[in-house]
C-alpha positions, -999 to +999 in steps of 0.1 A: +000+000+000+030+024+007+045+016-023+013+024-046+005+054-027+040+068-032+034+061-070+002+073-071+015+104-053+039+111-083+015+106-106-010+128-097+015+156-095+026+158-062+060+176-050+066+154-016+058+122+000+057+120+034+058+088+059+031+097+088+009+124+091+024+121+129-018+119+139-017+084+142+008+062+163+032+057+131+067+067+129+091+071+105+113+042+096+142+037+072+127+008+058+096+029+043+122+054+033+140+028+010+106+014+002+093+049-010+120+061-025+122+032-047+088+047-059+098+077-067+095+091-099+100+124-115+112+152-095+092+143-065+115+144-026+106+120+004+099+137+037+106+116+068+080+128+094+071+114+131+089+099+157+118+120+145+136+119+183+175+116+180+202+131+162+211+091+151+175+091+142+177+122+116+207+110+100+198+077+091+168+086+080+185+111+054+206+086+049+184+071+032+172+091+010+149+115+029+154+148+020+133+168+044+125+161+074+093+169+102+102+165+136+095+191+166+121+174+188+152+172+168+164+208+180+168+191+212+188+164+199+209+188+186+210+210+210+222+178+231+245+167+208+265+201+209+270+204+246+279+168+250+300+160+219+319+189+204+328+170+173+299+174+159 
């Protein structure tokens, strides 16, 4: 069903696909990023959105293949990241 949305998305014009709405108890996963970006067709970018909570989280997820991303807690992460590791 992902995958046909994600093509049926393209299709009808779309310019992102998302993974969750974030109203329901879904969450983003890299395996529906791989999934739906091997769906992709035309110009049309994958946004990774809900249960966005770690810096490790983000960057896998972009990884692979997500290009935006919809998360109200990564700040944090980052935030966290900063003060604790300065190699980032």
């Amino acid at each position: 069903e992902k995958a046909i949305a994600t093509r049926l998305s393209c299709e009808a014009g779309a310019h992102y696909v998302k993974t969750c709405s974030g109203v329901s108890q879904g969450v983003a996963t890299v395996a529906d990023i791989t999934l739906m970006k091997s769906n992709l067709s035309g110009d049309v970018k994958l946004k990774a959105s809900s249960g966005i909570r770690t810096y490790e989280d983000a960057k896998a997820l972009i990884e692979a293949g997500a290009e935006r991303l919809g998360t109200s807690r990564i700040v944090k992460a980052v935030k966290n990241i900063q003060t604790t590791d300065d190699t980032y």
